[in-house]
C-alpha positions as CSV (number, residue, x, y, z in Angstrom):
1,X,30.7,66.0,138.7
2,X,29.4,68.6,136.5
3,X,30.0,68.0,133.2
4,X,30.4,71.3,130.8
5,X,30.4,70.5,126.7
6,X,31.5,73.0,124.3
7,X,29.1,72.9,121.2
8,X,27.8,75.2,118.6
9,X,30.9,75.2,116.4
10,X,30.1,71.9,115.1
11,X,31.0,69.6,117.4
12,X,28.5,66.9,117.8
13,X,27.7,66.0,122.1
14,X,29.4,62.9,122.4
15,X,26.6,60.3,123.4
16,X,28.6,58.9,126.2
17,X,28.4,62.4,127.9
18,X,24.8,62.5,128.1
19,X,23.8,58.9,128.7
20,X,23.7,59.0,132.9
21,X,22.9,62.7,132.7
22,X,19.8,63.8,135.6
23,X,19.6,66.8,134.8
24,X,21.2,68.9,131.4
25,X,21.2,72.9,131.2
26,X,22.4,75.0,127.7
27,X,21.0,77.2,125.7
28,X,17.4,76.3,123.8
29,X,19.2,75.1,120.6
30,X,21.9,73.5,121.9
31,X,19.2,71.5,124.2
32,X,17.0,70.9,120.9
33,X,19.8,69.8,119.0
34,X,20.5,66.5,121.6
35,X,18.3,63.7,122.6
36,X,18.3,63.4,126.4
37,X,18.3,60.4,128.6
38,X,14.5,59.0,129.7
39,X,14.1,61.1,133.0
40,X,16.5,63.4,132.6
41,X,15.4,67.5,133.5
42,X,16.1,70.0,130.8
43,X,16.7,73.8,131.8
44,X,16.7,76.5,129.2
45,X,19.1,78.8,130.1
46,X,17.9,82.5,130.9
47,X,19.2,84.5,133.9
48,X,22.1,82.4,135.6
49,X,21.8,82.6,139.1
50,X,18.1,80.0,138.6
51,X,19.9,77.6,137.0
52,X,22.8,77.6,139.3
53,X,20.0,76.7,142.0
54,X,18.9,74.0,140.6
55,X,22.4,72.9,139.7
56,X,23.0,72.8,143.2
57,X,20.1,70.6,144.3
58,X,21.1,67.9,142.0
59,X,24.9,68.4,143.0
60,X,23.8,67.9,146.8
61,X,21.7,64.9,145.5
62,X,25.1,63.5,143.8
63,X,23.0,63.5,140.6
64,X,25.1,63.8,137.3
65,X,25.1,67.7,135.6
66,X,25.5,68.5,131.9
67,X,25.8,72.2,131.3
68,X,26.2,72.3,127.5
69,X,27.7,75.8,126.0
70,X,28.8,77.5,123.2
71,X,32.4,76.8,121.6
72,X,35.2,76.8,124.5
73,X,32.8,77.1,127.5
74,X,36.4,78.3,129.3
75,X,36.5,81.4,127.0
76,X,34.1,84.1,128.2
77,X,31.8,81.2,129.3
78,X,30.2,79.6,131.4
79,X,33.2,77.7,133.2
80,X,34.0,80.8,135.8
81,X,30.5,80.9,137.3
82,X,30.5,77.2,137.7
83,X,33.7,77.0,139.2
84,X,33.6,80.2,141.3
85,X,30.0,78.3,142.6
86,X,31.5,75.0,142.8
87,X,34.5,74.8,143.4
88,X,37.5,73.9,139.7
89,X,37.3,70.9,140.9
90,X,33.9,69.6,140.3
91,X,34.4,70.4,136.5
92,X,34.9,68.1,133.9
93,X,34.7,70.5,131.0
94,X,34.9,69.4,127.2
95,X,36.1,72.2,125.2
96,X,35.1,72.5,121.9
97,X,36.6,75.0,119.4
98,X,35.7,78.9,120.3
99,X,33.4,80.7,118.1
100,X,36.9,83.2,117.5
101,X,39.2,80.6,116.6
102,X,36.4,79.0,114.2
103,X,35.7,83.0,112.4
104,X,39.5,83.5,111.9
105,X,40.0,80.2,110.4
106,X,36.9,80.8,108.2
107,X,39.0,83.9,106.8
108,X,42.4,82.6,106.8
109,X,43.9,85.0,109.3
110,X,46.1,83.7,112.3
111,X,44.4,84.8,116.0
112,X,47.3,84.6,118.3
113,X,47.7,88.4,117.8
114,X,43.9,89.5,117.9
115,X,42.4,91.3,121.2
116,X,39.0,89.5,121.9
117,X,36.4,91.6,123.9
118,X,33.3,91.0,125.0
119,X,30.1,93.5,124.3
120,X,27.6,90.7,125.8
121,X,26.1,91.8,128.8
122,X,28.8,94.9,129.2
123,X,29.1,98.6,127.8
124,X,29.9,98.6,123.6
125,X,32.0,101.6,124.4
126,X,34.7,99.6,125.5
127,X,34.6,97.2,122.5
128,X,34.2,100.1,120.2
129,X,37.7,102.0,121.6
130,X,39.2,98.9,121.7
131,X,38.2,98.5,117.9
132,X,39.5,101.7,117.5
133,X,42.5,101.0,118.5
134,X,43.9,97.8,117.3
135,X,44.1,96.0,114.0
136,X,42.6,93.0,114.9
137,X,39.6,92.7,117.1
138,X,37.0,90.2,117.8
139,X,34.2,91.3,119.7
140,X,31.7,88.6,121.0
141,X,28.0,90.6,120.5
142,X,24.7,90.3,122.4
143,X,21.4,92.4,122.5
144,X,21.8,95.5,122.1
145,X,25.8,95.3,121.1
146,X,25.8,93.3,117.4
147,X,27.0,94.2,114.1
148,X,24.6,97.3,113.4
149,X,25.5,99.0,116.6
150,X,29.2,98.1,116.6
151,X,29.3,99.4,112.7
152,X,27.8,103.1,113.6
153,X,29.9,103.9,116.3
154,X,32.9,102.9,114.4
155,X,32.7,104.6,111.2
156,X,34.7,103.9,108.0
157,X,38.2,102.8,109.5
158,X,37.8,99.7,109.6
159,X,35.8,96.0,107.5
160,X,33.8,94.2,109.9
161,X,33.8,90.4,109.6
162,X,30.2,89.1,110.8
163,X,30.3,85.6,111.4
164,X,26.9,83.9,112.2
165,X,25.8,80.4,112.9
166,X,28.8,79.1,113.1
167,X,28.8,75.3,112.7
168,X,25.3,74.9,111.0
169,X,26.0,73.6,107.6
170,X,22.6,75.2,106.7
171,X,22.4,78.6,108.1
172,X,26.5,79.6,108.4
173,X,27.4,82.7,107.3
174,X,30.4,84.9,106.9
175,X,29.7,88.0,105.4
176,X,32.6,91.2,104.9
177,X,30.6,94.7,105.4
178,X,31.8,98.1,105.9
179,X,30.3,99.6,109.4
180,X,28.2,101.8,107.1
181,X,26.9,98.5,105.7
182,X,26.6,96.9,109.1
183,X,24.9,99.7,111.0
184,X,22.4,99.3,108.0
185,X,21.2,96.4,108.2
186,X,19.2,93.6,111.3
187,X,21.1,90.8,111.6
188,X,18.7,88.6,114.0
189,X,19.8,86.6,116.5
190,X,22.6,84.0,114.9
191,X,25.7,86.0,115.0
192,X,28.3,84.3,116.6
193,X,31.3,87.2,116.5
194,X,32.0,90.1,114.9
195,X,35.8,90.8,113.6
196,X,36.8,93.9,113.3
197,X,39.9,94.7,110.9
198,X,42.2,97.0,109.3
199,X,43.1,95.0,106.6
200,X,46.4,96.3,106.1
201,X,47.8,95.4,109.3
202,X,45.4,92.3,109.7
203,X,47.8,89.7,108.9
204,X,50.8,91.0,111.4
205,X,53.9,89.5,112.7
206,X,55.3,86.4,114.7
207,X,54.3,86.8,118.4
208,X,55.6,85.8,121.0
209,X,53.2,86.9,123.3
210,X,49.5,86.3,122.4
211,X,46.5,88.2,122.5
212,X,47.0,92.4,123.9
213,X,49.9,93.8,122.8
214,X,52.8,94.2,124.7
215,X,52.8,97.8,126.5
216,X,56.2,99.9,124.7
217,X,59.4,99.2,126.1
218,X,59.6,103.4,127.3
219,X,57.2,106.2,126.7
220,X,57.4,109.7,127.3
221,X,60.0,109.4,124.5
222,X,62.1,112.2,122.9
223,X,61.2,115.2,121.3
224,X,63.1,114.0,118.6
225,X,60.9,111.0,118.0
226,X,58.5,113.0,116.5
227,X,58.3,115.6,113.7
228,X,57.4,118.7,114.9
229,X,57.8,122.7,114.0
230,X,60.3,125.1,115.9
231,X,60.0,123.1,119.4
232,X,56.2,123.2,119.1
233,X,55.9,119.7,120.8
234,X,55.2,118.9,124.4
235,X,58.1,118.4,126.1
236,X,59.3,114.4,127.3
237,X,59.3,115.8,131.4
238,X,56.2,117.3,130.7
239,X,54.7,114.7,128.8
240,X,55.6,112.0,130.8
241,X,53.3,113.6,134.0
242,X,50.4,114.2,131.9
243,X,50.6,110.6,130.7
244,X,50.6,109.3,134.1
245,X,47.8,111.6,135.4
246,X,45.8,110.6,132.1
247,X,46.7,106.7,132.6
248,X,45.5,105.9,129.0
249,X,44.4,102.1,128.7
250,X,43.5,99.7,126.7
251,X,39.0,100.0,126.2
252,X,39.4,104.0,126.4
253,X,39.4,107.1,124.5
254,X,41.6,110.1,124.8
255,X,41.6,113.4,123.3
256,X,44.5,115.2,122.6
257,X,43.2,118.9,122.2
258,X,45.3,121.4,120.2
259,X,47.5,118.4,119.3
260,X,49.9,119.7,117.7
261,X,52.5,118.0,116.7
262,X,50.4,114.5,118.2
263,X,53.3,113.4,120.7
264,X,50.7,113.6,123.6
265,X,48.0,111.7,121.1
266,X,50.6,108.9,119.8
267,X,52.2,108.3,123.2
268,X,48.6,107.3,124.6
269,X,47.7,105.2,121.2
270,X,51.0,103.2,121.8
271,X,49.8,103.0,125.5
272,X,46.6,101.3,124.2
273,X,43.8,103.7,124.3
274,X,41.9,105.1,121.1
275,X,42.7,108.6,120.4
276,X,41.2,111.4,118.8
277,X,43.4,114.2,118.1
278,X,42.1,117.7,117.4
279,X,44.1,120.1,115.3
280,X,43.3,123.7,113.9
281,X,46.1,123.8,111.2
282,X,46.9,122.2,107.9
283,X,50.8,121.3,108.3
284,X,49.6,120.4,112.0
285,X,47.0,117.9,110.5
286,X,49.4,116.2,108.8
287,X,52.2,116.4,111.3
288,X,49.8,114.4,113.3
289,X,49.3,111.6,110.4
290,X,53.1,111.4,109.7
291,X,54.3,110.7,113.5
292,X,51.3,108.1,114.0
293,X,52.2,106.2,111.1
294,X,55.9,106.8,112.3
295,X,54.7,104.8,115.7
296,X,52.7,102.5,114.2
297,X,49.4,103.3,115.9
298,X,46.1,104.4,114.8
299,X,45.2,108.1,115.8
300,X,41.7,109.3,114.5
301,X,42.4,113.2,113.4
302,X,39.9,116.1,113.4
303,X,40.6,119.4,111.3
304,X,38.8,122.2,113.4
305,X,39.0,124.4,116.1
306,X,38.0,123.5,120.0
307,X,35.5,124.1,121.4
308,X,33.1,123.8,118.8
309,X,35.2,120.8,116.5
310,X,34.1,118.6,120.0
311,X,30.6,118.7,119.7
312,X,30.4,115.1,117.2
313,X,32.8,113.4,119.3
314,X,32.4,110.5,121.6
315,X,32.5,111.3,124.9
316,X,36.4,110.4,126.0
317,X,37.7,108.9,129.4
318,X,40.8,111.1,129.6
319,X,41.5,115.0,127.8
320,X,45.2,116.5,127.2
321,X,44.2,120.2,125.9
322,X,48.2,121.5,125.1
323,X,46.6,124.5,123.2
324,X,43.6,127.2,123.4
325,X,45.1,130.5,123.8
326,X,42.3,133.0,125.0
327,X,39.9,130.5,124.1
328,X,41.4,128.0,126.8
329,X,38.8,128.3,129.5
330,X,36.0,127.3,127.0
331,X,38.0,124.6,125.8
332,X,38.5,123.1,129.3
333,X,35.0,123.8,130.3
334,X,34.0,122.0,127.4
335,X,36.1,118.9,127.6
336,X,35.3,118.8,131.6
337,X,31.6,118.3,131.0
338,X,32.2,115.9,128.6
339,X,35.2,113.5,130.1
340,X,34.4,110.4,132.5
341,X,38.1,110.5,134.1
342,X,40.3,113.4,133.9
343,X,41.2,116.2,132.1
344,X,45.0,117.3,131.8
345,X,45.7,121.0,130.9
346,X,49.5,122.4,129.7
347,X,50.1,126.2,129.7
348,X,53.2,128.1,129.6
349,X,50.9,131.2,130.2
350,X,51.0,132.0,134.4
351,X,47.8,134.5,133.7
352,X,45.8,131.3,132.0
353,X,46.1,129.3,134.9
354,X,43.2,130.4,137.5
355,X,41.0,130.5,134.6
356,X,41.8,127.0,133.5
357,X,41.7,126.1,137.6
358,X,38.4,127.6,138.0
359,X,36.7,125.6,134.7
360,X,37.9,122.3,136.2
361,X,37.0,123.0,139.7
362,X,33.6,124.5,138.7
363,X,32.5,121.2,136.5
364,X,33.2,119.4,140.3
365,X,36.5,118.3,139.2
366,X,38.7,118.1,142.0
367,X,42.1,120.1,140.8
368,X,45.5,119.8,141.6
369,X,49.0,120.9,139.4
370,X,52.4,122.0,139.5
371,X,54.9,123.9,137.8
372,X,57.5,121.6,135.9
373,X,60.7,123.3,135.8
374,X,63.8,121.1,134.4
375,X,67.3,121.4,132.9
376,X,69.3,119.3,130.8
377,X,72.2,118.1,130.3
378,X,73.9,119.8,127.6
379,X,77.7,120.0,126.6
380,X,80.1,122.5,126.4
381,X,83.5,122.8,124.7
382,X,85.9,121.3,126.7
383,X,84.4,118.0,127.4
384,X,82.4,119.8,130.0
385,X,78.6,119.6,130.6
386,X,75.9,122.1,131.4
387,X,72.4,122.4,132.8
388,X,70.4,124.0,130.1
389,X,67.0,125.3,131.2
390,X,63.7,124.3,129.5
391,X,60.8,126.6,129.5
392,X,58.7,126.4,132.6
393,X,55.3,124.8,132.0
394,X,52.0,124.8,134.6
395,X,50.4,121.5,134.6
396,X,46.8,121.1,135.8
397,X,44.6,118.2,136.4
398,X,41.3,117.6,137.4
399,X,40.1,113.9,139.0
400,X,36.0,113.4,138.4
401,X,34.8,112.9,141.9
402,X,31.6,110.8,142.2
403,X,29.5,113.8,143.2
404,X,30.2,115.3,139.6
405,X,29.4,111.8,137.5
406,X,25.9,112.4,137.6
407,X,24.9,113.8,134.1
408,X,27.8,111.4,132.6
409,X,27.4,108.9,130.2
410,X,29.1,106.1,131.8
């Protein structure tokens, strides 16, 4: 049997475990803080695939394994390497309590709600939209992705718990930073896990289901739903294509260009994704504020005109541009060099359309789009219904095609 022991949190190796041990791999200071068996072969852990070598030696020799690892080994640990090597059933793992739980209990806050990502050994992008997104967030950091980096891509929306050493009564610290404060500053190599919170929300509700949110019950959702001036909103048939040729997702970020009223920006927020939503007028601005906090999601708005208000933003995933005017081809140029997935254009405006194709297409998008014509129900004295015509609207989209990543941050 292998034998995997969660430790680090606190949790003392029980002795038992490592009495008939032949060889025991872990990290360096979860190795220096046990006393092995006479005879027994230590491995430091570096690069995996080594020690999963020698592993396999010992468990062809029948030779007792003890991997020990940090917290719940079964939580973003080592467990799924060992099993997907050796099979579920060569594991006797020993959990100990997860460097999450542990930082949430330091602070008081339940966890059943949080989303945990991991930036160690993966792209901080994703951990900083999904950050971005959601009031709680634990993010588990590494080189490269720890408190300072996670703090400067985030900005000021949120307080960043950084929780380091967890289980060392000497060196244990849990500190509440801005990002400013975060970015600022080294933090070494003891951090256990970062949270990342809006305090208002932090606390939240019962759950019934933990961890991601549930995805809404309905989308593309009425006109009505949102505040909006004289039918200036994209319309729920409309919306409800561009949301499915955008397929906004938990770890990305949208733009909603030329927002307007934010329907297109809000809808993609409740569907998980962070959202920057780019306005050019005052009472638009705050139209944009007043429906997100009508939804309950977190939509990051910028006051300025495209193309030019797009040059300090992250690059995005997915682009809805629902306004432009005679400036529409730069726009879509713009946010075609820029996205990683897909940009989705709407126009009521036939003559904007090969324009808008040819900026998509010429970025090495690959282009399709239709014309979305619909009528509604609508009633009529009498007790008597109608079909009531909506205004006709193009929809374009372009797909990135692997030819045209190059260039792309990715």
């Amino acid at each position: 049997m292998i034998t995997v022991v969660g430790t680090g949190t606190g949790a003392p190796v029980p002795a038992d475990v490592l009495a008939g041990a032949a060889l025991v791999v872990g990290g360096r200071r979860h190795l220096d803080a046990v006393r092995l068996p006479a005879g027994a072969e230590r491995i430091v852990l570096g690069p995996l695939a080594p020690a999963l070598e020698t592993i396999a030696e010992y468990v062809g020799k029948e030779l007792p394994v003890v991997v020990l690892a940090s917290g719940d080994p079964g939580f973003f640990g080592i467990v799924r390497a060992l099993a997907k090597r050796f099979g579920a059933g060569m594991l006797d793992v020993r959990p100990g309590v997860s460097s999450v739980a542990t930082a949430f209990a330091r602070i008081g806050l339940p966890w059943d709600d949080a989303v945990v990502v991991s930036a160690h050994g993966r792209d901080l992008r994703t951990a900083v939209n999904v950050c971005r997104a959601h009031p709680k967030v634990a993010v588990l950091t590494g080189p490269g992705a720890g408190p300072a980096e996670l703090g400067a891509a985030l900005g000021d929306r949120r307080v960043l718990v950084v929780a380091s050493a967890l289980g060392d009564p000497e060196r244990e610290r849990v500190e509440r930073v801005t990002p400013a404060e975060a970015a600022a500053r080294d933090w070494g190599t003891a951090v256990s896990v970062v949270l990342c919170l809006d305090e208002t929300r932090a606390l939240g509700g019962l759950r019934t289901v933990a961890g991601v949110p549930a995805r809404p019950d309905r989308w593309a959702l009425d006109e009505s739903d949102f505040a909006h001036r004289d039918s200036m909103i994209t319309k729920f048939e409309v919306r409800a294509l561009a949301l499915a040729r955008l397929g906004p997702r938990l770890g990305d970020l949208v733009w909603d260009v030329g927002a307007g009223s934010g329907s297109v920006a809000v809808e993609c927020a409740r569907l998980g994704a962070a959202v920057v939503a780019v306005e050019k007028t005052p009472d638009g601005v705050e139209r944009i504020h007043a429906n997100a906090r009508a939804h309950g999601v977190d939509v990051r708005v910028v006051h300025g005109s495209a193309p030019d208000a797009l040059d300090e933003l992250d690059d995005p995933a997915a682009v809805f541009v629902g306004g432009g005017g005679r400036e529409l081809p730069a726009i879509v140029g713009a946010c075609a060099r820029r996205a990683r997935r897909t940009v989705v254009v709407a126009m009521a405006a036939l003559d904007r359309v090969p324009a808008a194709r040819e900026a998509l297409t010429s970025a090495g998008f690959a282009c399709d789009g239709v014309l979305l014509q619909s009528s509604r129900l609508a009633p009529l004295p009498g007790d008597v219904t109608r079909l009531a015509a909506t205004n006709p609207v193009f929809l374009l989209w372009g797909v990135r095609t692997p030819a045209s990543s190059e260039g792309v941050t990715q």
